[in-house]
C-alpha positions as CSV (number, residue, x, y, z in Angstrom):
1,X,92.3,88.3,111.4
2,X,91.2,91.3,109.5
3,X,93.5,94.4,108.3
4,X,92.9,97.8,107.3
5,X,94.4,98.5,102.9
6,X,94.8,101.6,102.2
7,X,92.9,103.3,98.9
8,X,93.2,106.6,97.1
9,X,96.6,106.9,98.3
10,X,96.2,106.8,102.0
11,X,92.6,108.7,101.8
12,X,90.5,106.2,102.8
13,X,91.2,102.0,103.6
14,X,89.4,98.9,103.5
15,X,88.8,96.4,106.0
16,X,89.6,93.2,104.6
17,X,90.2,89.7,106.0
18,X,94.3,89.0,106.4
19,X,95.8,86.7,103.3
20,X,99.4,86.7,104.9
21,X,100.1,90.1,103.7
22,X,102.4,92.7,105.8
23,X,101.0,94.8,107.8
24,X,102.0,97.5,110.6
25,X,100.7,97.3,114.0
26,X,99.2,100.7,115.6
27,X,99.3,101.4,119.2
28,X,97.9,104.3,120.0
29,X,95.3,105.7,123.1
30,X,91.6,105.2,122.2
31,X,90.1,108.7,122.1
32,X,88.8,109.7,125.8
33,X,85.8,111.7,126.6
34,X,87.7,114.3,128.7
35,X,91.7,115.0,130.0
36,X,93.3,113.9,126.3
37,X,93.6,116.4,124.1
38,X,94.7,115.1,120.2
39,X,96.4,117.4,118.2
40,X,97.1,118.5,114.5
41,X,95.9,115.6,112.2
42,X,95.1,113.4,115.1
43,X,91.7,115.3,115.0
44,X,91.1,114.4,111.3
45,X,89.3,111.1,111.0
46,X,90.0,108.4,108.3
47,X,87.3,107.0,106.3
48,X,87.2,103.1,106.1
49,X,84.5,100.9,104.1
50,X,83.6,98.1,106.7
51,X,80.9,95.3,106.1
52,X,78.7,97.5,107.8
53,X,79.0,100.2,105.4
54,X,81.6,103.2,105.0
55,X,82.6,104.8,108.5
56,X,84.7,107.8,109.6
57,X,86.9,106.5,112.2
58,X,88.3,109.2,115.6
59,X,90.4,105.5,116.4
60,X,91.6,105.6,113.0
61,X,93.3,109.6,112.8
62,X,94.4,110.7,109.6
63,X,98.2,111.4,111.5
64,X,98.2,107.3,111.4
65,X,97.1,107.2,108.3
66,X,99.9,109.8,106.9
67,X,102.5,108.2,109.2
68,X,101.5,104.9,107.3
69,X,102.2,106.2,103.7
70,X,105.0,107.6,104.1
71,X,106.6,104.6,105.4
72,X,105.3,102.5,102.9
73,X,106.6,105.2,100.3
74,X,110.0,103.8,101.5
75,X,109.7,100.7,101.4
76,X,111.1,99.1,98.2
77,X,108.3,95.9,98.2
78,X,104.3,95.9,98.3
79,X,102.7,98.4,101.0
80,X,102.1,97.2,104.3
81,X,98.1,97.1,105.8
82,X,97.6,98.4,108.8
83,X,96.1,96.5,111.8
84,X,94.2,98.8,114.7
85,X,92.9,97.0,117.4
86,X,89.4,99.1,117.2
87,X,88.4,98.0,113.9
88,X,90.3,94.5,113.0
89,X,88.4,93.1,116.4
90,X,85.0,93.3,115.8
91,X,84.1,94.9,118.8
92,X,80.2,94.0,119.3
93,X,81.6,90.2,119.3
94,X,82.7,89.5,122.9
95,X,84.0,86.0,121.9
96,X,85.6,86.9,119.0
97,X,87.4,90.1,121.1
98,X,88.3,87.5,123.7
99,X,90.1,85.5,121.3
100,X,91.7,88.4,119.4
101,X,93.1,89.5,123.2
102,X,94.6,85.9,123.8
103,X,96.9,86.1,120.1
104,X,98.0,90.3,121.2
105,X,100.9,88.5,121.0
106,X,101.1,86.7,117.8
107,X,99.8,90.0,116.2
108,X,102.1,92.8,117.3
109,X,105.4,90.3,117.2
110,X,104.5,89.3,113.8
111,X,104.0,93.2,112.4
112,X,106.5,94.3,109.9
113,X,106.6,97.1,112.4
114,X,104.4,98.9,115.3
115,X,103.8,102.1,115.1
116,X,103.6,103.9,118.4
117,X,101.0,107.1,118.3
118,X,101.8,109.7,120.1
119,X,98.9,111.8,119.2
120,X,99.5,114.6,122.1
121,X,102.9,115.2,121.5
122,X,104.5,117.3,119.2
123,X,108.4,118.9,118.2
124,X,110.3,120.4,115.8
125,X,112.9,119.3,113.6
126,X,115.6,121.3,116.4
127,X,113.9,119.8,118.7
128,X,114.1,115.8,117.6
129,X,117.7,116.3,116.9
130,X,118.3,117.3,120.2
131,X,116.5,114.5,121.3
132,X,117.4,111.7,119.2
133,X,121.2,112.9,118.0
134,X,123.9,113.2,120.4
135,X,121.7,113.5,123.1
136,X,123.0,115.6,126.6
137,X,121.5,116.0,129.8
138,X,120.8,119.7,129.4
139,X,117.7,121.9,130.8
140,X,116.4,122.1,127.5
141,X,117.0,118.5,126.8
142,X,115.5,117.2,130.3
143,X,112.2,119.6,129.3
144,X,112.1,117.9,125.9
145,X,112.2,114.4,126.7
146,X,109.7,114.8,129.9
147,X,107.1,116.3,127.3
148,X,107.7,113.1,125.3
149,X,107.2,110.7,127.9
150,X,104.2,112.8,129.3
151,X,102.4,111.5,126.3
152,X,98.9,109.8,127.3
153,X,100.4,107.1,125.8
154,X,102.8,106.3,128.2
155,X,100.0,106.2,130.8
156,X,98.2,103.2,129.5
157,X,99.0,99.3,130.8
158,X,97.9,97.8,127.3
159,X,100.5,100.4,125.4
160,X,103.3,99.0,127.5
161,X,102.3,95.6,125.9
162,X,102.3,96.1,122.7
163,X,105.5,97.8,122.9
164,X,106.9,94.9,124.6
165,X,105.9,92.6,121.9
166,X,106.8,94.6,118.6
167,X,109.6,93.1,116.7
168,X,110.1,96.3,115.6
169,X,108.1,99.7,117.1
170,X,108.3,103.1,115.8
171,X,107.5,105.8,117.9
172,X,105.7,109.1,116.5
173,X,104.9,113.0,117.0
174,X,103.8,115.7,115.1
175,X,105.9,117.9,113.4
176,X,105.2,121.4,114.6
177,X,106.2,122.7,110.9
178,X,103.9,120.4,108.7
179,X,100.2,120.1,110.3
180,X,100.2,116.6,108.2
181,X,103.6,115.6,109.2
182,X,105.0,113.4,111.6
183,X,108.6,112.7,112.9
């Protein structure tokens, strides 16, 4: 296994192999040619230092990346690593992405947590309370939660799976105030 640690504070990350450290899980939608429109920070892409050289990464959106450090801000131990499907399987290998595919299990239900990307989605802070905090079947309520689930993300079999076999999964959107934010 290979994980993604984070430098310069969440500017740019490293893919290393995996010593046993924590590390979150992302599930996200690859980025499609046409019909998925990213938003916000979603369009900013990270900049990770492979063994082929430094890359920018579109799988690897700096909305992940600021989700990531800000959880890790919180958490009173060492910061988690990050591990996205796109660049901890080497993807030119077909044996070694067939291998990878056979332990989805053992890596998403071993994460610390999995992050769910919702990278087409975003709502306000009035907007997640409604949601999320005494929650009433109302219009506006009904509107809210059907833009949620209308995220790409919702739309793709191997999304389902992952969230299925998270220990724990955390499910994001931008923040219509803060361009960098996420809720």
């Amino acid at each position: 296994l290979r994980v993604l640690v984070s430098h310069d504070s969440g500017k740019s990350y490293e893919l290393v192999p995996y010593t046993g450290q924590p590390y979150i899980a992302i599930s996200y939608c690859w980025p499609a040619k046409s019909g998925f429109q990213r938003i916000g920070s979603s369009r900013i892409q990270t900049t990770i230092q492979t063994p082929r050289g430094l890359v920018t990464s579109e799988h690897f959106s700096q909305f992940m990346a600021n989700a990531l450090e800000t959880y890790n801000s919180g958490l009173a131990g060492a910061p988690c690593a990050v591990w996205i499907d796109y660049h901890c399987i080497n993807q030119r290998d077909r044996e070694e992405t067939a291998a990878q595919v056979a332990i989805l299990q053992h890596i998403y239900s071993h994460a610390h947590a999995t992050f769910m990307m919702l990278e087409d989605v975003s709502l306000s802070a009035d907007e997640l309370a409604l949601l999320c905090f005494g929650f009433r079947s109302t219009p506006q309520s009904i509107s809210l939660l059907h833009r949620v689930i209308s995220a790409r993300w919702f739309e793709r079999a191997w999304c389902s799976q992952e969230l299925i076999l998270s220990y724990k999964a955390l499910l994001f959107v931008h923040d219509t105030a803060d361009p960098r934010g996420a809720h």
